[in-house]
C-alpha positions in Angstrom: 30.4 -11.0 -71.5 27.6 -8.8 -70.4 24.8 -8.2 -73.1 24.8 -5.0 -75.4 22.4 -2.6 -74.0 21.7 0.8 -76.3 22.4 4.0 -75.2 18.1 4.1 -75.0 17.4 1.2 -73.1 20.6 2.0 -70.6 18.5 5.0 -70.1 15.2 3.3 -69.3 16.4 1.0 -67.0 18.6 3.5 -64.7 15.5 5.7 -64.4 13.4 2.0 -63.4 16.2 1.2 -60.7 15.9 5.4 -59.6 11.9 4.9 -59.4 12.6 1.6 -57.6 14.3 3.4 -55.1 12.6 6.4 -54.6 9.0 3.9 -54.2 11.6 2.2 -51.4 11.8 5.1 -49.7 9.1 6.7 -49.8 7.4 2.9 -48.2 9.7 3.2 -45.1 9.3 6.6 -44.7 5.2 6.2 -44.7 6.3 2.9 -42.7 8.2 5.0 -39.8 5.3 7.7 -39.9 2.6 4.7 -39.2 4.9 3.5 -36.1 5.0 6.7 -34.7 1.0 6.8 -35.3 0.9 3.8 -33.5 3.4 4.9 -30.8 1.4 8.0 -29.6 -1.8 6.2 -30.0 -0.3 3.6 -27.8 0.7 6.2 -25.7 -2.3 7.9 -25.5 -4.3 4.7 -25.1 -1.9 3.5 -21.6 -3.0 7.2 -19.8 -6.4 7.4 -21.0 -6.8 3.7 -19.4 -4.8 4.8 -16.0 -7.2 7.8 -15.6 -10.3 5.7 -16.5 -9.1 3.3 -13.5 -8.5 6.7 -10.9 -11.7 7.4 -11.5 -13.5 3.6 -11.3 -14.2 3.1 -14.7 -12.9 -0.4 -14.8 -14.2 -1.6 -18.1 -13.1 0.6 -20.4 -10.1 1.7 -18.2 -8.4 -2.5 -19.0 -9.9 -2.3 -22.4 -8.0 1.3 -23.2 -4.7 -0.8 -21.6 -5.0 -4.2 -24.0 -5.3 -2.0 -26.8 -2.4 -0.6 -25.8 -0.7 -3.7 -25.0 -1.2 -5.0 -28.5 -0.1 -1.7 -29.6 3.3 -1.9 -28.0 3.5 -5.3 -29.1 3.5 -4.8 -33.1 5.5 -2.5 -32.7 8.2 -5.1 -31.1 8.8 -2.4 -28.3 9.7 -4.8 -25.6 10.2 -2.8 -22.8 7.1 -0.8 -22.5 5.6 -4.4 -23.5 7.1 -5.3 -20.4 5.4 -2.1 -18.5 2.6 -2.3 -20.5 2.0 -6.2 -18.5 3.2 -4.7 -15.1 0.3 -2.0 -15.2 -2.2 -4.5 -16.2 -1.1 -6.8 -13.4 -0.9 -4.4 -10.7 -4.3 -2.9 -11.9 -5.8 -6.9 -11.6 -4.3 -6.2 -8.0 -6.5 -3.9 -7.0 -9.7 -5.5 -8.2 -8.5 -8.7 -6.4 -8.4 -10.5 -9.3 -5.2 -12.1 -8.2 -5.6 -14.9 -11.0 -5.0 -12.6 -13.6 -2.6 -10.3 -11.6 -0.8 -13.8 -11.8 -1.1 -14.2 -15.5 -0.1 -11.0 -16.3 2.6 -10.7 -14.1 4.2 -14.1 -15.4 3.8 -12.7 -18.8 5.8 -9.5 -17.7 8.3 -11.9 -16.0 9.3 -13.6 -19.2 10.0 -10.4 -20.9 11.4 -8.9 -18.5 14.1 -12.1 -18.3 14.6 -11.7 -21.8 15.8 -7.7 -21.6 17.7 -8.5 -18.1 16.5 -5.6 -16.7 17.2 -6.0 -12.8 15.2 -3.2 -11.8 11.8 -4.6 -13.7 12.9 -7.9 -12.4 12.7 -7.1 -8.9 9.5 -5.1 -9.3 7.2 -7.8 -10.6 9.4 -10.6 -9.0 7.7 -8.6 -5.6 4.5 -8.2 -7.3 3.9 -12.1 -7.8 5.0 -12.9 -4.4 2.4 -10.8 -3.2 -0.3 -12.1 -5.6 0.3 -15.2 -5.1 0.1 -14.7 -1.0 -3.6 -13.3 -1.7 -4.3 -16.9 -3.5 -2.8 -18.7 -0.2 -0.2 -20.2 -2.4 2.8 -19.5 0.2 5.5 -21.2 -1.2 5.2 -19.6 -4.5 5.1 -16.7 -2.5 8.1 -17.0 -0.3 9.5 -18.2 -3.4 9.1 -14.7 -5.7 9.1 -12.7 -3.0 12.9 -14.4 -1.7 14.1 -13.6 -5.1 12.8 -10.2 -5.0 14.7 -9.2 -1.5 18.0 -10.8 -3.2 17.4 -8.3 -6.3 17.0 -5.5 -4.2 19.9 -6.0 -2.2 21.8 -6.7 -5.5 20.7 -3.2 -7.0 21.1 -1.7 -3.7 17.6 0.0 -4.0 16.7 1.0 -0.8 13.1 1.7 -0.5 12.8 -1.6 -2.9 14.8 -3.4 0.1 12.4 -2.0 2.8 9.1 -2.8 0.5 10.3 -6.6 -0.3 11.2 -7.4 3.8 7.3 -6.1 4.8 6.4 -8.3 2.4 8.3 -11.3 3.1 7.7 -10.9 6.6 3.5 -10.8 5.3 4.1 -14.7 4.3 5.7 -15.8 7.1 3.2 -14.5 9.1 0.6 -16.3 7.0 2.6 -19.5 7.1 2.7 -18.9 11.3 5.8 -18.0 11.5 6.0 -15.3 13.6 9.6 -14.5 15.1 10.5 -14.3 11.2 8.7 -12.2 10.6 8.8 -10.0 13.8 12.4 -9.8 12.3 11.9 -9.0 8.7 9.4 -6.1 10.0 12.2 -5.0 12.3 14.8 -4.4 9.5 12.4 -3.5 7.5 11.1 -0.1 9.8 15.1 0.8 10.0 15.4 1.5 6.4 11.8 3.5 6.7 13.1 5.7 9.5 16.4 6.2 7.5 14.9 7.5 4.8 12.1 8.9 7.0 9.0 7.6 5.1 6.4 8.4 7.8 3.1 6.8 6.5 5.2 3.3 5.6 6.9 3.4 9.5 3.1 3.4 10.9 2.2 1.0 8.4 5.1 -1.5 9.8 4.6 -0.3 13.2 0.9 -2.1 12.8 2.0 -5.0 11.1 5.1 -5.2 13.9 3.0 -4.7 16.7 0.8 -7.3 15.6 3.1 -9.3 15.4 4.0 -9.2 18.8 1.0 -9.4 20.7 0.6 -12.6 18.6 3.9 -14.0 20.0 2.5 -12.7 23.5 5.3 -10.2 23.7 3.2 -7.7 25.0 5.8 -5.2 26.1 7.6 -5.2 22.7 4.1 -4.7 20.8 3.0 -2.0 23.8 6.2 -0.2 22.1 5.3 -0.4 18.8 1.7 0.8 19.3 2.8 3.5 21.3 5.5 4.5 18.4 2.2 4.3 16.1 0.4 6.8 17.9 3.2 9.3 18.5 4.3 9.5 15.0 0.8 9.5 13.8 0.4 12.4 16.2 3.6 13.8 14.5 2.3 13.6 10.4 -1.2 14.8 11.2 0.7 18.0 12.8 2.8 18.3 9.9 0.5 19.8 7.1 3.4 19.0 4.6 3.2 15.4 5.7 -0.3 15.2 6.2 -0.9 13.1 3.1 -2.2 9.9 3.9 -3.0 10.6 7.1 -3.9 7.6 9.4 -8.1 7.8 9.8 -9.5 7.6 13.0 -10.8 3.7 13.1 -7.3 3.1 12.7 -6.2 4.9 15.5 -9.4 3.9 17.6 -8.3 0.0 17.2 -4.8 0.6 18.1 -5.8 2.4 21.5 -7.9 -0.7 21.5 -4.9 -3.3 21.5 -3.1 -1.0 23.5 -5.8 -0.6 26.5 -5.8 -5.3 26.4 -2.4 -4.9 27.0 -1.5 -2.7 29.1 -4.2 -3.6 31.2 -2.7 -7.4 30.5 0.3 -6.6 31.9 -1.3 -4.6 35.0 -0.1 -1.2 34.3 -3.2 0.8 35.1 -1.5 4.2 35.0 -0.7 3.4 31.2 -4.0 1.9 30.3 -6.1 5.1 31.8 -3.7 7.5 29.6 -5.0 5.7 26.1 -8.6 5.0 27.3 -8.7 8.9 28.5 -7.0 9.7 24.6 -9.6 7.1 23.0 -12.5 8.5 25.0 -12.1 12.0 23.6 -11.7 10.6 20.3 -15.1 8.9 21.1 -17.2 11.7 22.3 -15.9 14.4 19.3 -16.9 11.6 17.2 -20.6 11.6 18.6 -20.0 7.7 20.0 -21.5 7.3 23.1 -21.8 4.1 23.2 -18.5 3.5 23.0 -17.3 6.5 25.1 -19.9 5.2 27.9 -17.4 1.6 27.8 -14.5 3.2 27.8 -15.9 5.1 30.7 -16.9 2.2 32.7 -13.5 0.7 32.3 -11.3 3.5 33.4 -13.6 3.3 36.6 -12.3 -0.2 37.2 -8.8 1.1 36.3 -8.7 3.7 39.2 -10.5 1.6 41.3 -7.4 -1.5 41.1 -5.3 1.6 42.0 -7.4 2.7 44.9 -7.8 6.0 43.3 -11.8 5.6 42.9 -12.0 8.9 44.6 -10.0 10.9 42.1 -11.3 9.7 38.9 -14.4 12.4 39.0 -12.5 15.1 39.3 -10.0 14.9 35.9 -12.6 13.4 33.6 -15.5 15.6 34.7 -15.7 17.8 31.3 -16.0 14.4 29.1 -18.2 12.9 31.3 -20.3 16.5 31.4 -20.2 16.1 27.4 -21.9 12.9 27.4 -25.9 12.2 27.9 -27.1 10.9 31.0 -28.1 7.6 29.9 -24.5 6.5 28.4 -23.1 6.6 31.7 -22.7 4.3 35.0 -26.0 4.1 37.4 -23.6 5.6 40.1 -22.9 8.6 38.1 -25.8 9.7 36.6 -28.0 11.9 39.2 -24.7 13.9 39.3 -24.4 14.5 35.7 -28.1 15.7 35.3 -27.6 18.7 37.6 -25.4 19.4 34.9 -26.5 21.1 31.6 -25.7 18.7 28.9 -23.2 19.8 26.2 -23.3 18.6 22.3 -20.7 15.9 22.0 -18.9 17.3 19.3 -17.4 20.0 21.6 
């Protein structure tokens, strides 16, 4: 039998239990304008950070990111927690502080388990393999990295594909083994040309080539190099392309490998074509020490093809370009009857 309650007191208490509520909702609704606070603050705190680190201001740039790390994390928002750890690990990265590029990247790994979201699975599973290469731990490595390839073949994510084989094929080639990876770098420059990603085919086209001349397959790596430099030639032509252009000391140590092997392999013809290329890189770059080598050797080029006589004649204007005293004894009182041009022309 419930208790008597007067027409008054009925009253009081329905207005208590109205107030009650109204105090309830007015809590979550200052409650969901404090996450949203904290949410853009977060969010403000992540970019701030990233465009602290463009510009080298490490310190405050990580500091910027933890805040908003702990940020994302009271407000139980998983998968930018998950992001959030990814940034901060890649960013550890590129200090080369591969110990905590490690401990952030595990962090991410267990959250990203726990929202079984393949995509941010195979990104830091790729991330940790290559982290842990940088430590010399291998078979954690191969490890990650293994389970990284699988993922992106399971998502069918191409460019993720072509990424996790270069990188697979990096640890067997720190472990020494060098036909795998010759064949990881193979597959993985056929998904590059595919999808026609030209500054990641002469990155692979490097690594390939390498790779070759390591296993003493000098013809094969002769290719690659050779590839290098015509595509190279290819992107710095195409302004739209031009982005990440190859620099010259890259393309000066890949004439390099290419002169040792032609040269290796006794095809002169081939050698004089990338020591003439490498020698007017040389002398528009001002380096006549170098350009007076490169000289000397394509001397001893012509002269194992018994075509001493006609070497004067087709490099006379870069030999004119160069100062007397950067080129052979035998040349020299020829060159000073002619004016002597800057080096840049």
């Amino acid at each position: 039998m419930e208790p008597y309650l007067s027409p008054a007191l009925r009253s009081t208490l329905i207005l208590a239990q109205q107030s009650t509520i109204s105090e309830a909702g007015e809590a979550s609704a200052c409650s969901l304008r404090d996450q949203q606070y904290l949410n853009d603050e977060a969010q403000q705190w992540l970019h701030q950070g990233i465009d602290y680190f463009r510009q080298g201001r490490f310190p405050p740039a990580l500091a910027l990111i933890q805040q908003s790390l702990l940020a994302y994390q009271r407000l139980s928002n998983q998968p930018l927690v998950a992001r959030v750890l990814l940034a901060l690990s890649a960013l550890y990265y590129r200090l080369a502080d591969y110990l905590w590029a490690v401990d952030y990247g595990r962090q991410c790994l267990r959250v990203a388990q726990g929202l079984q979201d393949p995509v941010l699975l195979q990104e830091v599973l790729d991330h940790l393999g290559n982290s842990y290469r940088h430590l010399g731990d291998l078979s954690q490595a191969l490890d990650y990295m293994q389970q990284s390839l699988d993922l992106a073949y399971q998502i069918k994510d191409q460019p993720a594909t072509m990424r996790a084989l270069n990188n697979l094929a990096m640890i067997y080639r720190a472990r020494g083994e060098n036909h795998q990876a010759a064949q990881l770098y193979q597959a993985s420059l056929v998904i590059a040309q595919e999808t026609e990603q030209l500054t990641v085919q002469l990155h692979i086209l490097q690594n390939l080539g390498n790779t070759y001349r390591s296993l003493q397959h000098y013809s094969q790596a002769i290719r690659c190099y050779e590839s290098f430099l015509k595509l190279q030639q290819a992107q710095t032509q195409n302004s739209d392309r031009g982005a990440g252009a190859i620099d010259n000391h890259t393309v000066r140590r890949i004439l390099n490998h290419l002169t040792t092997l032609t040269l290796a392999v006794h095809d002169y013809n081939r050698a004089i074509v990338h020591l003439q290329h490498h020698l007017t890189i040389a002398c528009a770059l001002g380096d006549n020490r170098c350009a007076a080598k490169l000289v000397d050797t394509l001397h001893q080029c012509y002269a194992a093809l018994n075509q001493a006589r006609g070497f004067r004649s087709p490099l006379l204007p870069i030999e004119a370009s160069l100062p007397a005293e950067t080129l052979p004894i035998k040349d020299r009182m020829y060159t000073l009857e002619n004016p002597i041009h800057s080096s840049s022309r």
